[in-house]
N, CA, C, O and CB atoms as a CASP TS submission, in Angstrom:
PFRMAT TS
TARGET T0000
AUTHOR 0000-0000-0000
METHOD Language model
MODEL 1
PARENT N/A
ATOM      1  N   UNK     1      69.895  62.973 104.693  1.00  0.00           N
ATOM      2  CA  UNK     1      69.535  64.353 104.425  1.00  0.00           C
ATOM      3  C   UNK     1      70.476  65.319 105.136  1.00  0.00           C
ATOM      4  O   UNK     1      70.994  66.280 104.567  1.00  0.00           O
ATOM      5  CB  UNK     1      68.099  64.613 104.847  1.00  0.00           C
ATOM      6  N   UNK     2      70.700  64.940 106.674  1.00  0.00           N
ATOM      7  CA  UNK     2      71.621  65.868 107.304  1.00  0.00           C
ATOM      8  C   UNK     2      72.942  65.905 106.947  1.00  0.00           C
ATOM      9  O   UNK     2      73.742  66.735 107.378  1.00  0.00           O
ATOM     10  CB  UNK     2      71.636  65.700 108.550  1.00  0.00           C
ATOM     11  N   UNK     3      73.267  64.772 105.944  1.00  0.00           N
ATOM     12  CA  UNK     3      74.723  64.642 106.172  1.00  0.00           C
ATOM     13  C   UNK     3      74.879  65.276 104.605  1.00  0.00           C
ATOM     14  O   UNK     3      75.964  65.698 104.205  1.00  0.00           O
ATOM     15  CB  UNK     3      75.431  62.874 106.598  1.00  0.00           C
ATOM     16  N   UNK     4      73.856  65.285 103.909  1.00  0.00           N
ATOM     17  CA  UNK     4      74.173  66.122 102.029  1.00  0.00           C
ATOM     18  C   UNK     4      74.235  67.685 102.758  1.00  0.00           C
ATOM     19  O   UNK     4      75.018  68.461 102.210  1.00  0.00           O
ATOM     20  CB  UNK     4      72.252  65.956 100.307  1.00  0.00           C
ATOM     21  N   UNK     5      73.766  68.008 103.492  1.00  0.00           N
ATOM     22  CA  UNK     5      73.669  69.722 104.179  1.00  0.00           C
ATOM     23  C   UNK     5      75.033  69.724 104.480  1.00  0.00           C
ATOM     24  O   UNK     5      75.638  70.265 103.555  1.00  0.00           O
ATOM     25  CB  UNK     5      72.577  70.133 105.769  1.00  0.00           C
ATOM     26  N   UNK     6      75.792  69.348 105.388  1.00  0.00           N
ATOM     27  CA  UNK     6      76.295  68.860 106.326  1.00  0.00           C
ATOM     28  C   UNK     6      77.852  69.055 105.124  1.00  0.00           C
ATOM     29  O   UNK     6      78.878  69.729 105.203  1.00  0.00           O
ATOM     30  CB  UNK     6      75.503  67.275 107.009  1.00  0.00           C
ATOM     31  N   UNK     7      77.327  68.106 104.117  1.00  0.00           N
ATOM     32  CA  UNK     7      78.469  68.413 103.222  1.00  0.00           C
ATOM     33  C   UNK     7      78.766  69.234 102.279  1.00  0.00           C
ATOM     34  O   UNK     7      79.911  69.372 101.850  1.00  0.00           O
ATOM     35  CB  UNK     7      78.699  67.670 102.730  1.00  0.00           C
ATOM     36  N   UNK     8      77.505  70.023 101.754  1.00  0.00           N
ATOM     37  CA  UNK     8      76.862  71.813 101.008  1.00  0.00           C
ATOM     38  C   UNK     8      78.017  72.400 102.035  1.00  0.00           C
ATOM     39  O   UNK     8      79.176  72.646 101.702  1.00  0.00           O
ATOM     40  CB  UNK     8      74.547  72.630 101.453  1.00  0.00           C
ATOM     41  N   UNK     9      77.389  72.591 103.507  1.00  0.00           N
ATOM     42  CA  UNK     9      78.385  73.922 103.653  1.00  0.00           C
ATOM     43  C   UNK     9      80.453  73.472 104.010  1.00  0.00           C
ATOM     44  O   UNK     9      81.455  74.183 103.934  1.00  0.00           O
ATOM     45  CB  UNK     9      77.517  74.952 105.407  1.00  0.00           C
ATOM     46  N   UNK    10      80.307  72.362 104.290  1.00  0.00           N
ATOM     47  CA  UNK    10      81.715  72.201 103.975  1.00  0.00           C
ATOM     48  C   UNK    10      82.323  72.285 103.186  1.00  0.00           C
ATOM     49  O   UNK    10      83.417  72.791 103.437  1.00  0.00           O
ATOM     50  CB  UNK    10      82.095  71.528 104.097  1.00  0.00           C
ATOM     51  N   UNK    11      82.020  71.812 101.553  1.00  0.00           N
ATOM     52  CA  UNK    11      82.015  72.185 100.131  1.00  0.00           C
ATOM     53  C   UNK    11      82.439  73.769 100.239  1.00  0.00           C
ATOM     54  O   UNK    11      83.550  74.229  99.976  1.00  0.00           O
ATOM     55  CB  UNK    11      80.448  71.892  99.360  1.00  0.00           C
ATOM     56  N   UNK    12      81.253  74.508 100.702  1.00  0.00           N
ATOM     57  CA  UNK    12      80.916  75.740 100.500  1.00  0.00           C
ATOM     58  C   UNK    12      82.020  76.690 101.347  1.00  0.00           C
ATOM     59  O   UNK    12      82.477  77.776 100.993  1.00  0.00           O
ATOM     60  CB  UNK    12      79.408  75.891 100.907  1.00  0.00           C
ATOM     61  N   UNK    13      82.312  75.904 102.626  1.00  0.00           N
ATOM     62  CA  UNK    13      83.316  76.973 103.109  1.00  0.00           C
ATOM     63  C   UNK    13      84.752  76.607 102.518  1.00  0.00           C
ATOM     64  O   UNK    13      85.603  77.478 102.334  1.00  0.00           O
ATOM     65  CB  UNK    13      83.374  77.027 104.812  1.00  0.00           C
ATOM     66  N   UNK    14      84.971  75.196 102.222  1.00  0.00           N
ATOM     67  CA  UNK    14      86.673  74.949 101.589  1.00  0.00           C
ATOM     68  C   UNK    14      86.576  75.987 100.456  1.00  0.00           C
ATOM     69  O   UNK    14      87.368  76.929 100.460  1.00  0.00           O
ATOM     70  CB  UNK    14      87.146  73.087 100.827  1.00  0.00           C
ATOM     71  N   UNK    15      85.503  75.852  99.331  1.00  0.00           N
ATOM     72  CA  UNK    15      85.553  76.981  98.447  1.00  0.00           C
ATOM     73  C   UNK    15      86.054  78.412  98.291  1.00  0.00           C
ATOM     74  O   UNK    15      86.722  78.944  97.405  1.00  0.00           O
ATOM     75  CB  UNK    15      84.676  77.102  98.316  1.00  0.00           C
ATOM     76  N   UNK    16      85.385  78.998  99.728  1.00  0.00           N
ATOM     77  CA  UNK    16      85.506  79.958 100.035  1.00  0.00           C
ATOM     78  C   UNK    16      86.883  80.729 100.598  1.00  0.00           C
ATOM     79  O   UNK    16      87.041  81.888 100.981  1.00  0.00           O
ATOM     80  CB  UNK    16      84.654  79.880 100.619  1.00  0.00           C
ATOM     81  N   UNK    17      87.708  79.728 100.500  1.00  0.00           N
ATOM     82  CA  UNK    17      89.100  79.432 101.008  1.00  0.00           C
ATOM     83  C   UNK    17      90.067  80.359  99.854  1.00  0.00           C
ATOM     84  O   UNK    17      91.098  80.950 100.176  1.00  0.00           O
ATOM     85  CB  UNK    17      89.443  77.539 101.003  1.00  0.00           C
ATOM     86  N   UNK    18      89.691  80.344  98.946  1.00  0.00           N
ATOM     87  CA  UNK    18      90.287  80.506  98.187  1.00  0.00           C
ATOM     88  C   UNK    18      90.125  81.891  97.493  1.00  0.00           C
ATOM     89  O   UNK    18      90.838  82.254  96.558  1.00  0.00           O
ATOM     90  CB  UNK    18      90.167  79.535  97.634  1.00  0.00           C
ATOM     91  N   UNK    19      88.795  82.870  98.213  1.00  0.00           N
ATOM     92  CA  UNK    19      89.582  83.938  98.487  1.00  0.00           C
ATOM     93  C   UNK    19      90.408  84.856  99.061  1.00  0.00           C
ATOM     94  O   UNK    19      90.713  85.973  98.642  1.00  0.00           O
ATOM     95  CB  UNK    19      89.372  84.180  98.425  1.00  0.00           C
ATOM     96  N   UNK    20      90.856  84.109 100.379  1.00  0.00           N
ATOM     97  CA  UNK    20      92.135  83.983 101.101  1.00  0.00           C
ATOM     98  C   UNK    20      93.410  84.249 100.182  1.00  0.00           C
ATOM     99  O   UNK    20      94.199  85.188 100.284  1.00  0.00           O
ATOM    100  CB  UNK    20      92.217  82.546 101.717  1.00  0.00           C
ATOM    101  N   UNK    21      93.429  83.096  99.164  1.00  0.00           N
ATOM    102  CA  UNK    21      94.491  83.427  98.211  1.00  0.00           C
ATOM    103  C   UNK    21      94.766  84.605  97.226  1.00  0.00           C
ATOM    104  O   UNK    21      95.779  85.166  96.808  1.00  0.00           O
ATOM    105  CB  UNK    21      94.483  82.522  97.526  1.00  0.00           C
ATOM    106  N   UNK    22      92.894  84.785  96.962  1.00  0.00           N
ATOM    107  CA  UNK    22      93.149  86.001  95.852  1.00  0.00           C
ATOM    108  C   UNK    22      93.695  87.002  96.631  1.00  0.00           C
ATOM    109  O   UNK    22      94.580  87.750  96.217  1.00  0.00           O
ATOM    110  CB  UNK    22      91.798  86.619  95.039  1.00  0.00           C
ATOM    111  N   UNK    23      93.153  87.066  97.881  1.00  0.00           N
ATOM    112  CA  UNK    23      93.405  88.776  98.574  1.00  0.00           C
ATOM    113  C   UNK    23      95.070  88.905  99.004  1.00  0.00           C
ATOM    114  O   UNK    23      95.590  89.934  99.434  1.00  0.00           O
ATOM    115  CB  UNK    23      92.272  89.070 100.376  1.00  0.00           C
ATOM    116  N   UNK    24      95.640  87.833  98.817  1.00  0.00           N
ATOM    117  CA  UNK    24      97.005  87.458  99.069  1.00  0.00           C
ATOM    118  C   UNK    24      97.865  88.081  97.716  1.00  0.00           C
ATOM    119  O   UNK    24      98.782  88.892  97.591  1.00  0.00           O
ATOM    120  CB  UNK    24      97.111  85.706  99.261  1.00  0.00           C
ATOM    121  N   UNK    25      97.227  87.425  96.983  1.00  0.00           N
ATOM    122  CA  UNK    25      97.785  87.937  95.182  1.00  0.00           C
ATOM    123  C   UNK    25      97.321  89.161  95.200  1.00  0.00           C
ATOM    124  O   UNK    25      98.294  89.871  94.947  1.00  0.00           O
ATOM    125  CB  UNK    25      97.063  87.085  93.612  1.00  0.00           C
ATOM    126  N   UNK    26      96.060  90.057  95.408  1.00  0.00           N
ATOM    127  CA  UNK    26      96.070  91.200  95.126  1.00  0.00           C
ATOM    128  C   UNK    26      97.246  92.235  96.091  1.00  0.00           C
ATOM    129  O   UNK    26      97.449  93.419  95.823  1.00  0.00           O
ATOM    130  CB  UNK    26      94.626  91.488  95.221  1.00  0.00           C
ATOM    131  N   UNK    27      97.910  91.496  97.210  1.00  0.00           N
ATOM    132  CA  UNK    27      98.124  92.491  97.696  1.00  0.00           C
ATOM    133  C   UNK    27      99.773  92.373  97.178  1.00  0.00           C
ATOM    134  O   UNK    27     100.488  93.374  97.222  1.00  0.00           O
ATOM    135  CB  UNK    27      97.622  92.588  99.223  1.00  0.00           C
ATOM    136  N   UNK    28     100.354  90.906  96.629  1.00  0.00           N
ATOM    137  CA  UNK    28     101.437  90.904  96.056  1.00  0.00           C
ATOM    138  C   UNK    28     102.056  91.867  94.779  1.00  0.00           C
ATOM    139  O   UNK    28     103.058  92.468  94.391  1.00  0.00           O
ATOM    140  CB  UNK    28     101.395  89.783  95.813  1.00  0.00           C
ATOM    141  N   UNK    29     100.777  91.555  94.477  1.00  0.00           N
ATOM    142  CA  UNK    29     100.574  92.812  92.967  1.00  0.00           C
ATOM    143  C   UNK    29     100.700  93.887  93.141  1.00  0.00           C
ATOM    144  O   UNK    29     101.412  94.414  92.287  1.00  0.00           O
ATOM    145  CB  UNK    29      99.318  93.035  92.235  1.00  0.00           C
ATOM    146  N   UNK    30     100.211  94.749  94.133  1.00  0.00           N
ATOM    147  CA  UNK    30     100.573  95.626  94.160  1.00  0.00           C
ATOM    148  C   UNK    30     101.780  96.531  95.687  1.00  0.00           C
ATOM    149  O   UNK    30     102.258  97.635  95.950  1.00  0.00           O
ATOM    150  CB  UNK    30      99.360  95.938  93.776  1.00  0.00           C
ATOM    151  N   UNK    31     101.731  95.055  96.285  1.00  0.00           N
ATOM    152  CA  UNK    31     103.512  95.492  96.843  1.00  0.00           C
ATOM    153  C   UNK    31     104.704  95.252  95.755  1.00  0.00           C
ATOM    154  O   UNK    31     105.728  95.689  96.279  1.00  0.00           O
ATOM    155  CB  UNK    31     104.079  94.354  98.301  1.00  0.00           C
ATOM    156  N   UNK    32     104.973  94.773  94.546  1.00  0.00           N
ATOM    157  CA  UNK    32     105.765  95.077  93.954  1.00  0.00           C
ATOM    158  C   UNK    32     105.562  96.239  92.627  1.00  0.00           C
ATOM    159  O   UNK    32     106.378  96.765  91.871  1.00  0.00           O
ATOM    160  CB  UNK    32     106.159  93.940  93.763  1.00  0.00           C
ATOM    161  N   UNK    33     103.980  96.351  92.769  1.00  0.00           N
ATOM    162  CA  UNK    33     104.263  98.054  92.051  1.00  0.00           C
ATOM    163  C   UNK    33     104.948  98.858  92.956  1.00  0.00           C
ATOM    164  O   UNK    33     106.031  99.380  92.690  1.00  0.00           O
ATOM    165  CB  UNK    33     102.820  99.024  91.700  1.00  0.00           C
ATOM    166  N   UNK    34     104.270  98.997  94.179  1.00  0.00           N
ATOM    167  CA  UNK    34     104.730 100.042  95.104  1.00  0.00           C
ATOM    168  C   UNK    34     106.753  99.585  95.053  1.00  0.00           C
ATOM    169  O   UNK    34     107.470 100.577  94.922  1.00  0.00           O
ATOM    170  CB  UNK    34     103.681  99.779  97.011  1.00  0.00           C
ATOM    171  N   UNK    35     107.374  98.421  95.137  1.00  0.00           N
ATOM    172  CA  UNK    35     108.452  98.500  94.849  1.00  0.00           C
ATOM    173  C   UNK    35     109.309  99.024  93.809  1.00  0.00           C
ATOM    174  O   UNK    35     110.283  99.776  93.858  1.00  0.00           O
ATOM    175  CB  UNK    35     108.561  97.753  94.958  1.00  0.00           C
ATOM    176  N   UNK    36     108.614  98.351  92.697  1.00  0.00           N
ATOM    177  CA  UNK    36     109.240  99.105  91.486  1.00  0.00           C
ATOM    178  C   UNK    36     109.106 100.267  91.198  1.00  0.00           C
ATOM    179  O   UNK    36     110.079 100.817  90.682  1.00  0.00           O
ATOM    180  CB  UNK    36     108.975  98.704  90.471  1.00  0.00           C
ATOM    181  N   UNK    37     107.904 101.033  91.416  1.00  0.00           N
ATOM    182  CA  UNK    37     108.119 102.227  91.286  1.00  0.00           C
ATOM    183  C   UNK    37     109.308 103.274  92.232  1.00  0.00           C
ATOM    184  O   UNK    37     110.184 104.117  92.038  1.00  0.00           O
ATOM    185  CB  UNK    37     106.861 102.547  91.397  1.00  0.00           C
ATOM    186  N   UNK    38     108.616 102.531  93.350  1.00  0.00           N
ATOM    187  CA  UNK    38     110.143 103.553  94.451  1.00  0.00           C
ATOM    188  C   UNK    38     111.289 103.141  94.366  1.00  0.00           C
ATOM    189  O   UNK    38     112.225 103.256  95.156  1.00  0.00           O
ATOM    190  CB  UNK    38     110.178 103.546  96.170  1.00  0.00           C
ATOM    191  N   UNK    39     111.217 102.616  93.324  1.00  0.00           N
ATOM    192  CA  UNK    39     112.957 102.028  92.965  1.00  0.00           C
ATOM    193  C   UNK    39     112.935 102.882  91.452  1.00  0.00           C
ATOM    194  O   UNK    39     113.611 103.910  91.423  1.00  0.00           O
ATOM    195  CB  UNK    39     113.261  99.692  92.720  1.00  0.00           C
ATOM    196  N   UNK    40     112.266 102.535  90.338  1.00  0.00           N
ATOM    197  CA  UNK    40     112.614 103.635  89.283  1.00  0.00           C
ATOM    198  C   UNK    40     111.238 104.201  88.606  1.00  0.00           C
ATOM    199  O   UNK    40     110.454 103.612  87.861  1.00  0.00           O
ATOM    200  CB  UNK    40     113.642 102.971  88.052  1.00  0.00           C
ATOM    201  N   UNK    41     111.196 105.729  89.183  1.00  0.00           N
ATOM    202  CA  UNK    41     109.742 106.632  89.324  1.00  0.00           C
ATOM    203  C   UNK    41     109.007 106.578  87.472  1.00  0.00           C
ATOM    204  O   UNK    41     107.897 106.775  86.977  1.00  0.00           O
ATOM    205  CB  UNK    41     110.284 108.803  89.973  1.00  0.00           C
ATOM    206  N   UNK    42     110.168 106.257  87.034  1.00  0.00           N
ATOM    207  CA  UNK    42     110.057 106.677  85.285  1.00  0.00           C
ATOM    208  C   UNK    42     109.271 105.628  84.902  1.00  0.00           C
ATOM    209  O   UNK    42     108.338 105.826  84.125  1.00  0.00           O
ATOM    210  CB  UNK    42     111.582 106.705  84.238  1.00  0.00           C
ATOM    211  N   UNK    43     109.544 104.390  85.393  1.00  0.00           N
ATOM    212  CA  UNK    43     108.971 103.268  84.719  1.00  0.00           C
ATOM    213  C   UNK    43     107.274 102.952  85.500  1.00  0.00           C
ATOM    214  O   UNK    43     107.035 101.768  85.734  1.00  0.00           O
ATOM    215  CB  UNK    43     110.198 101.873  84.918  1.00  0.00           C
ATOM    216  N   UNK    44     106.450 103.731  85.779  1.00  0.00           N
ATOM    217  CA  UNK    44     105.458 103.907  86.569  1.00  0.00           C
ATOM    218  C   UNK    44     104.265 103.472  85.481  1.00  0.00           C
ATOM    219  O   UNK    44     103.407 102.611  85.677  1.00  0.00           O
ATOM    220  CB  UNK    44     105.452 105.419  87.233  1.00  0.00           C
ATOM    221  N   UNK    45     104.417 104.213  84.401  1.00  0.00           N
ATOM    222  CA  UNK    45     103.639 104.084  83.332  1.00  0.00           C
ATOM    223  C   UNK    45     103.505 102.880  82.632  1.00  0.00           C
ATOM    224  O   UNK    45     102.563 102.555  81.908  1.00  0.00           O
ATOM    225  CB  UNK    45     103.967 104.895  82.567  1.00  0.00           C
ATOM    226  N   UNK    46     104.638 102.161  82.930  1.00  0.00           N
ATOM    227  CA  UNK    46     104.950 100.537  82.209  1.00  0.00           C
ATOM    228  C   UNK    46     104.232  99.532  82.968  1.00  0.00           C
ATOM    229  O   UNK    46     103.407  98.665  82.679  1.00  0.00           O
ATOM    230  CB  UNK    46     106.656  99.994  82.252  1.00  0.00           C
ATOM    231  N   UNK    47     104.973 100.035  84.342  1.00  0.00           N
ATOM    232  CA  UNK    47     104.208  99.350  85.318  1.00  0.00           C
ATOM    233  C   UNK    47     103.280  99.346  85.979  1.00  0.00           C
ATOM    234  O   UNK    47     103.079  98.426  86.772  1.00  0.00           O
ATOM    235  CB  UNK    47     104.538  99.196  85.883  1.00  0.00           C
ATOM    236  N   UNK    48     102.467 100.355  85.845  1.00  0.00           N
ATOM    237  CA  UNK    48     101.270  99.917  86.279  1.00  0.00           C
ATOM    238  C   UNK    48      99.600  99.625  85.698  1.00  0.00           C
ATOM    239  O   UNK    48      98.658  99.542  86.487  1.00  0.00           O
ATOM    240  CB  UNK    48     101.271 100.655  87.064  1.00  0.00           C
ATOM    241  N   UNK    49      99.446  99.495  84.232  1.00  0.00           N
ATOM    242  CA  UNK    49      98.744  99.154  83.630  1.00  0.00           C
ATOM    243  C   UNK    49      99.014  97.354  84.373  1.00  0.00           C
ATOM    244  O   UNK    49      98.268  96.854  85.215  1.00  0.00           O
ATOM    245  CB  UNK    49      98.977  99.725  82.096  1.00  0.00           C
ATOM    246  N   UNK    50     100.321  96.638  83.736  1.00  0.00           N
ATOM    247  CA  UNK    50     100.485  95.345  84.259  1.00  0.00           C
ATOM    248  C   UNK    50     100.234  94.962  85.759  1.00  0.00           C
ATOM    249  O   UNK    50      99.924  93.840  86.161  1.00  0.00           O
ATOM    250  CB  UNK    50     101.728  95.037  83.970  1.00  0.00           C
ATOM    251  N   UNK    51     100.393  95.917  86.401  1.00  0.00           N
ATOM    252  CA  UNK    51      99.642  95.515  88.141  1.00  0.00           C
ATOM    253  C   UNK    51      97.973  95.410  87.940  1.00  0.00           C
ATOM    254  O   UNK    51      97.205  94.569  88.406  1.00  0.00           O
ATOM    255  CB  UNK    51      99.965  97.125  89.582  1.00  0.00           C
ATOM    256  N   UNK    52      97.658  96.699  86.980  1.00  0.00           N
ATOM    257  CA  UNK    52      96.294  96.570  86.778  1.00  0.00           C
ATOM    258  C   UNK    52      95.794  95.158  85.973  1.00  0.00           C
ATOM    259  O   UNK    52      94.584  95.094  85.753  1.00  0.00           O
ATOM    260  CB  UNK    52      95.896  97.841  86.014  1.00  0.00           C
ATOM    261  N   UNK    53      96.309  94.465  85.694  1.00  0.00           N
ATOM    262  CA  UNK    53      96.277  93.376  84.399  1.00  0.00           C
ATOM    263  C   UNK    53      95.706  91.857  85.893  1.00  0.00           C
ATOM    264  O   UNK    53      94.679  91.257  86.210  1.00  0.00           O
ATOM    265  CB  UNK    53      98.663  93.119  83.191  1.00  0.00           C
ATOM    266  N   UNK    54      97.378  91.922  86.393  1.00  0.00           N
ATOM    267  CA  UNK    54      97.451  91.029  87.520  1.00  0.00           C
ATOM    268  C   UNK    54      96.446  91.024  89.151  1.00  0.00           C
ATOM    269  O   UNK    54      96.243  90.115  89.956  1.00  0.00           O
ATOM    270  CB  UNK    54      98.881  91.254  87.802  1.00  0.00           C
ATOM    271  N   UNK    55      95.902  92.762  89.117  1.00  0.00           N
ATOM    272  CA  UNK    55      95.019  92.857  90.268  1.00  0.00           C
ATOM    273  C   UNK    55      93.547  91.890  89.747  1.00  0.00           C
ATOM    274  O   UNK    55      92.893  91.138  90.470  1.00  0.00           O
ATOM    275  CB  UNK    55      94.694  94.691  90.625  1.00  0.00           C
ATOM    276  N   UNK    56      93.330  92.169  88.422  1.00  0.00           N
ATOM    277  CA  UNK    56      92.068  91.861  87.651  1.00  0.00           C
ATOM    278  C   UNK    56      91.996  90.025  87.541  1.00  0.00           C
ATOM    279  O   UNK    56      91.052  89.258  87.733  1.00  0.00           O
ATOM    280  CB  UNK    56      92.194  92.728  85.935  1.00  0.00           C
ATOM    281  N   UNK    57      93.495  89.757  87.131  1.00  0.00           N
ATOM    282  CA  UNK    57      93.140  88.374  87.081  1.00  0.00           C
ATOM    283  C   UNK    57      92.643  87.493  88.857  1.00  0.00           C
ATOM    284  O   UNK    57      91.687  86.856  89.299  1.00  0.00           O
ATOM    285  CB  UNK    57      94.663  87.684  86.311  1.00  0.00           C
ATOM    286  N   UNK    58      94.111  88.035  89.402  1.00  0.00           N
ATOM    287  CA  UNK    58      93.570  87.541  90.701  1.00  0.00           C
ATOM    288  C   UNK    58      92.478  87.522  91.267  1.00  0.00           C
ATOM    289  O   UNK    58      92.074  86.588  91.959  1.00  0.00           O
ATOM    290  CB  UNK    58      94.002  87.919  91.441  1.00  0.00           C
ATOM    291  N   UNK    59      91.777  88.734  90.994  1.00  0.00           N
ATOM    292  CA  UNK    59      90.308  89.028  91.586  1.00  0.00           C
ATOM    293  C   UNK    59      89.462  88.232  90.737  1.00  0.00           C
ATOM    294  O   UNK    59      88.716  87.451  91.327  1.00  0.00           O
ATOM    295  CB  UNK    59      89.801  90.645  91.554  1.00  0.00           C
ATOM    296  N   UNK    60      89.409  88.262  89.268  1.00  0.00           N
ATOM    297  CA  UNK    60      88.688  86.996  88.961  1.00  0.00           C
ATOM    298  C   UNK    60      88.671  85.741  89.425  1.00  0.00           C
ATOM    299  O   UNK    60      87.620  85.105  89.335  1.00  0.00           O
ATOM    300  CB  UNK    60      88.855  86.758  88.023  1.00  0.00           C
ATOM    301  N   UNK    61      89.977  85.073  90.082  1.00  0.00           N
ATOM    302  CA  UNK    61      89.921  84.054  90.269  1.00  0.00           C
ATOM    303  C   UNK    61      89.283  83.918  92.116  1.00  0.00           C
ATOM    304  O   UNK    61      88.925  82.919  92.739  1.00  0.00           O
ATOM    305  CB  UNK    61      91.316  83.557  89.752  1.00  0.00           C
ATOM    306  N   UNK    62      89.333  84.860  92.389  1.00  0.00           N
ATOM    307  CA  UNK    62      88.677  85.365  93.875  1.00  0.00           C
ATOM    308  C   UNK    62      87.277  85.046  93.600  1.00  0.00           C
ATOM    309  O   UNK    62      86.712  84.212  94.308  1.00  0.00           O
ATOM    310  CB  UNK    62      88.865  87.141  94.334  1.00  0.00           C
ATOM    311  N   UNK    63      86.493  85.786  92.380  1.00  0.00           N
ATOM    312  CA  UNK    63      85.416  85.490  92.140  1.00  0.00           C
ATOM    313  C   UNK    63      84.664  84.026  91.966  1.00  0.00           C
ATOM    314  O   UNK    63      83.693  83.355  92.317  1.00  0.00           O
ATOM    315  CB  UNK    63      85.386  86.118  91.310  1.00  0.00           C
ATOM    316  N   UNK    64      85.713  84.045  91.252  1.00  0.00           N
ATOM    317  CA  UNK    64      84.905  82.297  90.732  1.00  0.00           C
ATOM    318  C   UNK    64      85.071  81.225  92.119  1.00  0.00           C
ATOM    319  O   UNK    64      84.551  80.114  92.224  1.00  0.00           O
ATOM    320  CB  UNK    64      86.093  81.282  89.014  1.00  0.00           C
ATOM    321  N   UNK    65      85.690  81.713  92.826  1.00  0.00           N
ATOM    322  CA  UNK    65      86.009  80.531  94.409  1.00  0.00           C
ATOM    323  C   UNK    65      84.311  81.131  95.042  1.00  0.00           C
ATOM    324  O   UNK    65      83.625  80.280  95.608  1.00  0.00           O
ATOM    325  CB  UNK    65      88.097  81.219  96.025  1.00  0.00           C
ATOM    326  N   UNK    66      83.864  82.253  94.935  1.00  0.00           N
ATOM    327  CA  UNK    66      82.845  83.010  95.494  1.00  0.00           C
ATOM    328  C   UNK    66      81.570  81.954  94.815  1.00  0.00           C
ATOM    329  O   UNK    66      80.941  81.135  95.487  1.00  0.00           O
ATOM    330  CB  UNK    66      82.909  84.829  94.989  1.00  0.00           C
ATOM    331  N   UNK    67      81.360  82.232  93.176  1.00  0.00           N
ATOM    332  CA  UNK    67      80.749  81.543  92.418  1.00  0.00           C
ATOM    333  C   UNK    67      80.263  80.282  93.059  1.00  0.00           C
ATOM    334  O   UNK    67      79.155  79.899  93.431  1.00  0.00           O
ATOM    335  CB  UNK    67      81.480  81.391  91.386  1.00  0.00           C
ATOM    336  N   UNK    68      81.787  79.627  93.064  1.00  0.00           N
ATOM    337  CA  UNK    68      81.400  78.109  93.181  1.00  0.00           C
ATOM    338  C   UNK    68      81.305  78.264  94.547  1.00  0.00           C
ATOM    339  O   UNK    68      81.279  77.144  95.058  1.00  0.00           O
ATOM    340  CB  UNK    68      82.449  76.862  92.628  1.00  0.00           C
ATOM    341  N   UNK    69      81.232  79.282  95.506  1.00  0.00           N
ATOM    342  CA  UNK    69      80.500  78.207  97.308  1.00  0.00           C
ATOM    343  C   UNK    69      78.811  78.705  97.024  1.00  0.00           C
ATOM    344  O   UNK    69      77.903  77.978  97.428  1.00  0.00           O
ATOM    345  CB  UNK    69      81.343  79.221  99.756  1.00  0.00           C
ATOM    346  N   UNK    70      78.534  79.926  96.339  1.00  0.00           N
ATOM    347  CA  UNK    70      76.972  80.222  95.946  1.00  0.00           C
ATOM    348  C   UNK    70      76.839  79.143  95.587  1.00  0.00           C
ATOM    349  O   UNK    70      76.265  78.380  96.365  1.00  0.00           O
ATOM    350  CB  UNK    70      76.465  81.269  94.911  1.00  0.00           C
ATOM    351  N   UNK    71      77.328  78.590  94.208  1.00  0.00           N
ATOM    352  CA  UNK    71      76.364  77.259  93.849  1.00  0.00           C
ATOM    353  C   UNK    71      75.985  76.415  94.518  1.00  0.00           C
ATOM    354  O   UNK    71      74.777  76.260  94.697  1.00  0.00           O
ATOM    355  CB  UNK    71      76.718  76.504  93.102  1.00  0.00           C
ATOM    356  N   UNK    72      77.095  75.460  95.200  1.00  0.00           N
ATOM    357  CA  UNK    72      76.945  74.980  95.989  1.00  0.00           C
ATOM    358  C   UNK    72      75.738  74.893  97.143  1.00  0.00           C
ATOM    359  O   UNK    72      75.021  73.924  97.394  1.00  0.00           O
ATOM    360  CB  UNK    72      77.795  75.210  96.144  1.00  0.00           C
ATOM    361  N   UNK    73      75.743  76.378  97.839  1.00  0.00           N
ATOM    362  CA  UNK    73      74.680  76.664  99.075  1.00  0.00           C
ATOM    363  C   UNK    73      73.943  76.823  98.570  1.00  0.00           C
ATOM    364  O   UNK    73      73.107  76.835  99.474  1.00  0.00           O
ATOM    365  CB  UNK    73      74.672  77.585 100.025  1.00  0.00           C
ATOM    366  N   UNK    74      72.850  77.173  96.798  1.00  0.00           N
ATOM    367  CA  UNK    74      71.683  77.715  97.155  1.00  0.00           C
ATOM    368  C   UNK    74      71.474  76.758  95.266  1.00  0.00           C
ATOM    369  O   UNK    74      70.762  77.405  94.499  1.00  0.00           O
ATOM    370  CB  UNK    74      71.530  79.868  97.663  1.00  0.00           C
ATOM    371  N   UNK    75      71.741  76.126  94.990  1.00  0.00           N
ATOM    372  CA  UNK    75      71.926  75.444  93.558  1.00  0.00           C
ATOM    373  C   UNK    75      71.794  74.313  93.918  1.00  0.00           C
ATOM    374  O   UNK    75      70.737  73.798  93.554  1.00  0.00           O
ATOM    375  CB  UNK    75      73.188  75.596  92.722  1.00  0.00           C
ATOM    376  N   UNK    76      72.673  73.497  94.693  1.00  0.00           N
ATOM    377  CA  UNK    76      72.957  71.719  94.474  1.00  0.00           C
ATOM    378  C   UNK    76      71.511  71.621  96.098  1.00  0.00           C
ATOM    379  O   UNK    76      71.163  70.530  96.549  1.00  0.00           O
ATOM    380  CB  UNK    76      75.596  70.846  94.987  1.00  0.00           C
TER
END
């Protein structure tokens, strides 16, 4: 019994690991808007719908690492 707990929150925190990565990608995403734009001001409009594209995916995938340590702790 102690050791299925034991392995819930280990499960649950490696999971959780992995929004480490998203917040890593969100912030990549938008250090190379902030580049491209202060490199050419015109292309702002091009570029930043697509930062908005790439902030969204990353953060989804932030989510679903979230998802799966909930299941885990309060599901299995």
């Amino acid at each position: 019994m102690q050791i299925t707990l034991a392995a819930k929150y280990i499960g649950a925190g490696i999971a959780t690991l992995g929004l480490g990565g998203a917040a890593i990608g969100i912030a990549i995403v938008f250090a190379a808007l902030i580049n491209g734009t202060s490199r050419n001001p015109s292309l702002r409009s091009t570029l930043f719908p697509q930062a908005i594209l790439g902030f969204a995916l990353s953060e989804a995938c932030g989510l679903f690492c979230l998802m799966i340590s909930f299941l885990l702790l309060y599901a299995v």
